[in-house]
Backbone as JSON, one array per atom type, in Angstrom:
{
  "sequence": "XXXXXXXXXXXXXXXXXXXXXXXXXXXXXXXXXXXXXXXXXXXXXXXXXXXXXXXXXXXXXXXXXXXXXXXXXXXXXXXXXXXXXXXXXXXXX",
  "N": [[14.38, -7.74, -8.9], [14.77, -8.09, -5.45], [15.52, -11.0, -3.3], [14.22, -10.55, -1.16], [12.42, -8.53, -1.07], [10.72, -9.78, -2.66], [9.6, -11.68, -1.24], [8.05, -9.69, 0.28], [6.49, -9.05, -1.46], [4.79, -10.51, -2.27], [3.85, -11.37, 0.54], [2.17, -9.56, 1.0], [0.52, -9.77, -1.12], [-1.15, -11.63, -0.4], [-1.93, -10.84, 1.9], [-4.0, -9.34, 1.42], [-5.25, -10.88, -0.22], [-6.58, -12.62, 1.72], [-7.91, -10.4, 3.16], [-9.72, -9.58, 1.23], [-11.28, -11.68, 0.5], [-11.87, -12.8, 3.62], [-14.32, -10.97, 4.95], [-12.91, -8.54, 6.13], [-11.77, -5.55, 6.15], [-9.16, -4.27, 7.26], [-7.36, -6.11, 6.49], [-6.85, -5.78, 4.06], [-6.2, -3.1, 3.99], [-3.75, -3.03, 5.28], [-1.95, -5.13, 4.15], [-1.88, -3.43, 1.38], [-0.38, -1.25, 2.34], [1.85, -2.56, 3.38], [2.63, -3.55, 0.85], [3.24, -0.86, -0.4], [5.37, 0.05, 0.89], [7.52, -1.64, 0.85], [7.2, -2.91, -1.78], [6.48, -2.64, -5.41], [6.32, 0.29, -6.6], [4.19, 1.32, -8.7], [2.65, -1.29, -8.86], [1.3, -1.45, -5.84], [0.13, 1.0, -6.12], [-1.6, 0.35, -7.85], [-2.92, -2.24, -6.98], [-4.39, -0.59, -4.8], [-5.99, 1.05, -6.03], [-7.76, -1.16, -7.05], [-8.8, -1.83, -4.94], [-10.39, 0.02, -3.72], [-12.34, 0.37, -5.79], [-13.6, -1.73, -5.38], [-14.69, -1.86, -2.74], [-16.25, 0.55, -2.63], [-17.16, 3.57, -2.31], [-16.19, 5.37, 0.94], [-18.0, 6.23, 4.24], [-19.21, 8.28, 5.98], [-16.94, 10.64, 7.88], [-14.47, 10.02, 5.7], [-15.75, 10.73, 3.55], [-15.16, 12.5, 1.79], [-12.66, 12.07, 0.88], [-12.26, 10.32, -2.29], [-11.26, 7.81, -3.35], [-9.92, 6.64, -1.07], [-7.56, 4.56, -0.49], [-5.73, 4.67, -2.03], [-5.01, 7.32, -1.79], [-3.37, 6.44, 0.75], [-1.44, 5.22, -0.04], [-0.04, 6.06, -1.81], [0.73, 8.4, -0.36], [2.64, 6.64, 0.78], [4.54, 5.78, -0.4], [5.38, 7.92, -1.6], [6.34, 9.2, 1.07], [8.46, 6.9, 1.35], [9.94, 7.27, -0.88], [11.04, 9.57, -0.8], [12.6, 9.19, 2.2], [14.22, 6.78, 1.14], [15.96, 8.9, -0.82], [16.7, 10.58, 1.3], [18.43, 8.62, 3.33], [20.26, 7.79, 1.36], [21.88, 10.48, 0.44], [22.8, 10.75, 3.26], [25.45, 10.11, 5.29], [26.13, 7.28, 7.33], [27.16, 6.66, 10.59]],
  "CA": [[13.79, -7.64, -7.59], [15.23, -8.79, -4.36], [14.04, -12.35, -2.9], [13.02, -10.55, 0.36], [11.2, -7.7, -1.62], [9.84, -10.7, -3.68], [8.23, -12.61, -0.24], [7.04, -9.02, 0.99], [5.06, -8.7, -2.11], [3.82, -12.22, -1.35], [2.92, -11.32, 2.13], [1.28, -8.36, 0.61], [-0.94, -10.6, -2.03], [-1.71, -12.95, 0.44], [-2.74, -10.23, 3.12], [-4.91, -8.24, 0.48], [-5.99, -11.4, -0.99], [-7.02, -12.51, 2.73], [-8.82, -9.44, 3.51], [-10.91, -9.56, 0.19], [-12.05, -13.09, 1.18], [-12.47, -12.77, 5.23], [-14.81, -9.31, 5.03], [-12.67, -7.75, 7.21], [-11.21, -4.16, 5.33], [-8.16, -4.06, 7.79], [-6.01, -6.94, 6.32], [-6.39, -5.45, 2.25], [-5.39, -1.94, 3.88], [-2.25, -3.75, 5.65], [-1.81, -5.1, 2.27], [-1.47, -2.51, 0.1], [0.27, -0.38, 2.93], [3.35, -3.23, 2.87], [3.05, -3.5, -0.7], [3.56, 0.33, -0.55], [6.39, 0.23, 1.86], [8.3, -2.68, 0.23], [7.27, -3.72, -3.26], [6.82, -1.36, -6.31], [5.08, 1.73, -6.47], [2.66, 0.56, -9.2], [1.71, -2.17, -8.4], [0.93, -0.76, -5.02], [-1.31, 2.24, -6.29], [-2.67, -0.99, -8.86], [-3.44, -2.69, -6.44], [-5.07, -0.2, -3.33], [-7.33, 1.5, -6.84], [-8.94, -1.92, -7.32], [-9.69, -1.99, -3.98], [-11.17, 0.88, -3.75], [-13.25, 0.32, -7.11], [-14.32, -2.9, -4.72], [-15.21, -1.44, -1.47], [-16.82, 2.16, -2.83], [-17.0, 5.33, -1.64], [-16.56, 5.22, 2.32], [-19.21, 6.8, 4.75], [-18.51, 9.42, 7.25], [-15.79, 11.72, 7.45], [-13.84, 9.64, 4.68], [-16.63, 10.06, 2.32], [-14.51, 13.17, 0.78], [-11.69, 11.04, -0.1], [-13.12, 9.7, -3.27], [-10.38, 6.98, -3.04], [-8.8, 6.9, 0.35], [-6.64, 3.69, -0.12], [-5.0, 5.37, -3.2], [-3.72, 8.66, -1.39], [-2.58, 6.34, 1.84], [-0.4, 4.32, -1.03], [0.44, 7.48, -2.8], [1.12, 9.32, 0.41], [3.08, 5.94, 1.84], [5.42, 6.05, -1.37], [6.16, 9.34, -1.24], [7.48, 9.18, 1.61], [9.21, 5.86, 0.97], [10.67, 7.54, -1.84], [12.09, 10.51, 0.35], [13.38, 8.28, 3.26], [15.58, 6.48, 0.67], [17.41, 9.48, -0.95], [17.51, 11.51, 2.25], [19.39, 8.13, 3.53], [21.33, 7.68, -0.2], [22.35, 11.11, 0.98], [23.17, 11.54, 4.62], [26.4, 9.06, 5.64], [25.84, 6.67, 8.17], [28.41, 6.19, 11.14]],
  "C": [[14.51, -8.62, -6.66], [14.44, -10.06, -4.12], [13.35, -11.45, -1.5], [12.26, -9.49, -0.03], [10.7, -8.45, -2.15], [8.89, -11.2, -2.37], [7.56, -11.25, 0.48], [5.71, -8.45, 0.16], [4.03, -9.8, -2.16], [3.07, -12.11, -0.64], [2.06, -10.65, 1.74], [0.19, -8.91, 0.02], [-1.72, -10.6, -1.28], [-3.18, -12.05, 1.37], [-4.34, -9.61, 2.34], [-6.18, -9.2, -0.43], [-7.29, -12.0, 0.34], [-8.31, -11.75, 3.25], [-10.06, -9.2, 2.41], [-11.96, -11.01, 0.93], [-12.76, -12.93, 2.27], [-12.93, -11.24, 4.66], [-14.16, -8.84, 5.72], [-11.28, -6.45, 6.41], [-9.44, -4.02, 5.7], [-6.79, -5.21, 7.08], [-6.03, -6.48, 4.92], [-5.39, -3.86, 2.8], [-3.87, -2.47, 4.0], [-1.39, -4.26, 4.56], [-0.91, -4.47, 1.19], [-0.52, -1.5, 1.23], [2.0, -1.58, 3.03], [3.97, -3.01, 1.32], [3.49, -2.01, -0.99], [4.84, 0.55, -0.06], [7.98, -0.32, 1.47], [8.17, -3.31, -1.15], [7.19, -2.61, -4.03], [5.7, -0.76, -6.49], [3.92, 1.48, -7.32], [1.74, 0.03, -9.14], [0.94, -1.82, -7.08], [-0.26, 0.13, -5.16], [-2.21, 1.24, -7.31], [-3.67, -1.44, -7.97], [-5.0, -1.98, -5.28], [-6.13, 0.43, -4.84], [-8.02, 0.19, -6.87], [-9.33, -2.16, -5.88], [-10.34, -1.22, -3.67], [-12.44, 0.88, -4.81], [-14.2, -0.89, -6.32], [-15.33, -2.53, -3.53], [-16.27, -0.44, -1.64], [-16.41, 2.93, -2.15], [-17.08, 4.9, -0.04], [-17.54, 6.12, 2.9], [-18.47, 7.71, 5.55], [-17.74, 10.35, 6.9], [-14.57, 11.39, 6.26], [-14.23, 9.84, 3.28], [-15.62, 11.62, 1.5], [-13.43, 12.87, 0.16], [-12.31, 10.0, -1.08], [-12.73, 8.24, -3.22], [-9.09, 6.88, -2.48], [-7.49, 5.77, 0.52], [-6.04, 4.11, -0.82], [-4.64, 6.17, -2.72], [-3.23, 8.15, -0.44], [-1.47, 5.42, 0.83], [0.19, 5.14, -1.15], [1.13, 8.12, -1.56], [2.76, 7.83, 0.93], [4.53, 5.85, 0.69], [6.26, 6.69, -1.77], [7.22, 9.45, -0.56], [8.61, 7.93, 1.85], [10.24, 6.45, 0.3], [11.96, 8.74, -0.97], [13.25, 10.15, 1.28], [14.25, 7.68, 2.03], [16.7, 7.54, -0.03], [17.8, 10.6, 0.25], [18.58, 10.09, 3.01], [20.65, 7.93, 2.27], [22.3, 8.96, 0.15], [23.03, 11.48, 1.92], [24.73, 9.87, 4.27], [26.62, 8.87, 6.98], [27.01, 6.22, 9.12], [28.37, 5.33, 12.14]]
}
């Protein structure tokens, strides 16, 4: 692992560990959406399921996503994964 993928899974802890602490939902999503963006896919969907196992089921129009931080990981990965071999692919001038 890179050092600057190493301090964005840092930032990522920190933010996720942050947002568990301060009640406030928005700094674990931020979180796990870096850690999705920049650190490794596992840990990433590791991480956003135990928060979800933490938080529960959401209310409202979310409540059919059983575990909504898990498909915005899953979805944020995806296309992580895409964006690098459509650039691995294209050649940059």
């Amino acid at each position: 692992m890179r050092a600057n993928n190493l301090g964005f899974s840092v930032a990522a802890a920190l933010l996720v560990l942050a947002g568990f602490l301060v009640p406030w939902w928005p700094l674990s999503v931020a979180g796990v959406c870096l850690l999705a963006a920049f650190g490794p896919a596992p840990a990433a969907l590791f991480v956003a399921l135990v928060l979800d196992l933490i938080y529960g089921v959401p209310t409202g129009f979310l409540h059919v996503l059983i575990f909504p931080t898990v498909v915005l990981a899953l979805c944020l990965v995806l296309c992580r994964s895409f964006i690098i071999r459509h650039l691995r692919d294209t050649r940059l001038y």
